[in-house]
C-alpha positions as CSV (number, residue, x, y, z in Angstrom):
1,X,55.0,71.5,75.2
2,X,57.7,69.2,73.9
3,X,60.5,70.5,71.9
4,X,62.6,68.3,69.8
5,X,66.1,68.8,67.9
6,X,65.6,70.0,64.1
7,X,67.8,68.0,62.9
8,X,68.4,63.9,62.8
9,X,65.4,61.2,61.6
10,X,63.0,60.4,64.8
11,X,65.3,57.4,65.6
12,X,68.2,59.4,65.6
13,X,66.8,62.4,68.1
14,X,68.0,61.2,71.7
15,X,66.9,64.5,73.5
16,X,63.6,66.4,74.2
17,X,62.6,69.2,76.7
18,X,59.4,69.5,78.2
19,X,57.9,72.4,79.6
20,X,54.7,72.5,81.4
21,X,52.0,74.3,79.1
22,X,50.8,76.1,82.9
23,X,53.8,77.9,83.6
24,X,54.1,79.5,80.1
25,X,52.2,82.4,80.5
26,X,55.1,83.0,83.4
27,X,57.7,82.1,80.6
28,X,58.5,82.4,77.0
29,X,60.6,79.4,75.4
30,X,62.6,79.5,72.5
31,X,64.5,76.8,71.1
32,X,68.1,77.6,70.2
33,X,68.6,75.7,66.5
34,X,70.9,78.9,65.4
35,X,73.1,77.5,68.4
36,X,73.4,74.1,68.4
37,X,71.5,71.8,65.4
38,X,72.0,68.0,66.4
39,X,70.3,65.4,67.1
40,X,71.9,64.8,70.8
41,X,71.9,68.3,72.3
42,X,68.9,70.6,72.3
43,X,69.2,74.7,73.8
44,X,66.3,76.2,75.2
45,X,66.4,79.6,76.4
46,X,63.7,80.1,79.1
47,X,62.6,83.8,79.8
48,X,61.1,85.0,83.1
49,X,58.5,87.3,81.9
50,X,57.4,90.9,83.7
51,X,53.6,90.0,85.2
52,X,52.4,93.0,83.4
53,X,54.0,93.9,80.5
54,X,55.3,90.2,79.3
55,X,58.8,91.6,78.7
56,X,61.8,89.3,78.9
57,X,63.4,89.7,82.3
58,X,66.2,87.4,82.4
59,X,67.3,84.4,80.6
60,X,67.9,80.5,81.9
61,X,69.3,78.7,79.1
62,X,68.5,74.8,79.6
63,X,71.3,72.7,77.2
64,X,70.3,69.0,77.6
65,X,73.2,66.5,76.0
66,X,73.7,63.0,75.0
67,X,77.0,62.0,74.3
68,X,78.0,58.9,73.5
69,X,80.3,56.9,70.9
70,X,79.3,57.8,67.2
71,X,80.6,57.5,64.0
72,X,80.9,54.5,61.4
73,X,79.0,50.8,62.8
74,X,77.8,53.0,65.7
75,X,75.2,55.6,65.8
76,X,74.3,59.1,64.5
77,X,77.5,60.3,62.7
78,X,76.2,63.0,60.3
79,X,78.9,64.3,57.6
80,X,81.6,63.1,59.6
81,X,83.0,59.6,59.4
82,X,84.9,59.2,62.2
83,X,84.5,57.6,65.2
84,X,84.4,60.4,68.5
85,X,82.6,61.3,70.7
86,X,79.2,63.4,70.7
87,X,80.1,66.0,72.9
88,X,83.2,67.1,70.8
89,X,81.3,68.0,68.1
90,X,79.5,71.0,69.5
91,X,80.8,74.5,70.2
92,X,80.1,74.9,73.4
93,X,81.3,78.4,73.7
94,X,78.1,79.5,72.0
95,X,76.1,77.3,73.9
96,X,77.6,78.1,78.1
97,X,77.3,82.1,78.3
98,X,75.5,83.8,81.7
99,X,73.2,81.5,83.1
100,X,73.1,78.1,81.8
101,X,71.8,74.5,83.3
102,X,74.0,71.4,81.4
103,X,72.1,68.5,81.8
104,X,71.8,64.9,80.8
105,X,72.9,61.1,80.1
106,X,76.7,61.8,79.0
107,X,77.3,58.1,79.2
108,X,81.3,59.0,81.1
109,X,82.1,57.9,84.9
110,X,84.5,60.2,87.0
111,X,85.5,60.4,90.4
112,X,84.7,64.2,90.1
113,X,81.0,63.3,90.0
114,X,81.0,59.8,91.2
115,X,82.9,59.1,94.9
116,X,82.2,55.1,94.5
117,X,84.2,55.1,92.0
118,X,88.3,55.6,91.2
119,X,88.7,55.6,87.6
120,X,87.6,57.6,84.5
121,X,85.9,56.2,81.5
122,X,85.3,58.2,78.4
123,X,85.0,61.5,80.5
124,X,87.7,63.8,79.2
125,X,86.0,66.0,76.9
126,X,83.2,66.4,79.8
127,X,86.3,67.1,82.8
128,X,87.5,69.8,79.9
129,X,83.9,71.8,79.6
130,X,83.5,71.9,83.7
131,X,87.3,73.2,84.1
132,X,86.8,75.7,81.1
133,X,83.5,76.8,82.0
134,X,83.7,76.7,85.9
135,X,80.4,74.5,85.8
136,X,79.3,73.9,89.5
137,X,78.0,70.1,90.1
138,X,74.4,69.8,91.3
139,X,73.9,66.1,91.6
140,X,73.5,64.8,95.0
141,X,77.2,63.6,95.5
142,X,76.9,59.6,95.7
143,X,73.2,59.1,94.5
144,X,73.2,56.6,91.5
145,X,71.0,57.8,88.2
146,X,71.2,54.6,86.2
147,X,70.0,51.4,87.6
148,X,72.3,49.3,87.1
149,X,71.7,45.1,87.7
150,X,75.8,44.6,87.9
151,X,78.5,45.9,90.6
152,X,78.2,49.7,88.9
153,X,77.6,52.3,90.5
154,X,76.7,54.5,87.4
155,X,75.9,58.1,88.0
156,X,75.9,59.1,84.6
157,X,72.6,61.5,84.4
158,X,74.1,64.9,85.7
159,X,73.2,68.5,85.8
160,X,75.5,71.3,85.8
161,X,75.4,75.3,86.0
162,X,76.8,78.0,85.5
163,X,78.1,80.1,88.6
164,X,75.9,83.4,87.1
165,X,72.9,80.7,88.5
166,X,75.2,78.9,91.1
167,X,74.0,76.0,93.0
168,X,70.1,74.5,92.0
169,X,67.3,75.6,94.4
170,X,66.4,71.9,94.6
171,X,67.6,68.6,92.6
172,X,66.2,65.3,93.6
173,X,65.1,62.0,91.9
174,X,61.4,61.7,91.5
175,X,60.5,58.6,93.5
176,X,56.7,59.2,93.2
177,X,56.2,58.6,89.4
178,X,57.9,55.3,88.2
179,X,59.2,55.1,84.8
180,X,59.9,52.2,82.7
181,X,63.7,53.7,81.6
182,X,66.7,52.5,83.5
183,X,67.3,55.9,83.8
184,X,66.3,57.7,87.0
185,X,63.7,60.6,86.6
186,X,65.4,63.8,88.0
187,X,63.8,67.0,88.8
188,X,65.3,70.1,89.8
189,X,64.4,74.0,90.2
190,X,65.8,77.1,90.2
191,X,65.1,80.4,92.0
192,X,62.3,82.8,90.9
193,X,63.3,86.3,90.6
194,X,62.5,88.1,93.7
């Protein structure tokens, strides 16, 4: 089941979510347009449905984010004609309440999520959403998630959450099932309810 941003042209969309078609009679999904309508950040809430009576149980919202340089004589730039980054443009109060996973390619280096390196680059506004929200890092401290044919060390493919969820239940880079992106395939899971 893949879900896609509403808005943007195909080119434009830079995010999807899938969500295994077997594990939705567990779960109900529900894309989150009302929150956040752009072509570089999709919201899903995921809901852990009682056995019996399907009722919603508890909610794991799943925000995945490109950010990146837009504007005029770049990319996607919408009614704004600026030149900024992505990231600023969404309210991300609406989007971070109880618990929430923030994950994907936000094209910044740091030292807070990358030791081998000892300079930022285009990571401010992402520094400012983990101090404000409290997000907890789940990336496996020093493991690269770009490959890279220069001297970089990028680890630019991240996953955050919120402390209602605190740390992953498991995060690792799928090393079984190649894929032809420069982008390492991550997987990660969460607890069930008990």
């Amino acid at each position: 089941d893949l879900r896609w941003p509403e808005k943007g042209t195909k080119n434009e969309k830079r995010v999807l979510i899938a969500i295994k078609r077997d594990i939705l009679s567990k779960v109900a999904a529900e894309t989150r347009s009302d929150l956040v309508n752009y072509p570089y950040f999709l919201a899903i809430d995921i809901w852990d449905l009682h056995p019996q009576t399907r009722a919603k149980i508890r909610r794991t919202r799943l925000i995945n984010s490109y950010d990146n340089k837009i504007g005029p004589d770049t990319v996607y730039q919408g009614d704004i004609d600026s030149n900024r980054r992505a990231i600023n443009d969404i309210d991300w109060g609406l989007l971070i309440q109880g618990r929430t996973i923030l994950l994907g390619d936000f094209n910044a280096h740091s030292p807070i999520w990358n030791p081998l390196i000892t300079q930022s680059t285009d990571a401010i506004s992402l520094e400012t959403i983990i101090d404000k929200y409290n997000l907890i890092l789940n990336n496996e401290l020093g493991i690269i998630t770009r490959l890279n044919l220069t001297k970089n060390k990028s680890i630019i493919d991240l996953i955050f959450t919120t402390t209602a969820i605190g740390l992953l239940e498991s995060w690792a880079i799928e090393e079984e099932n190649p894929t032809p992106s420069d982008h390492e395939l991550i997987v990660f899971s969460w607890h069930d309810l008990e």
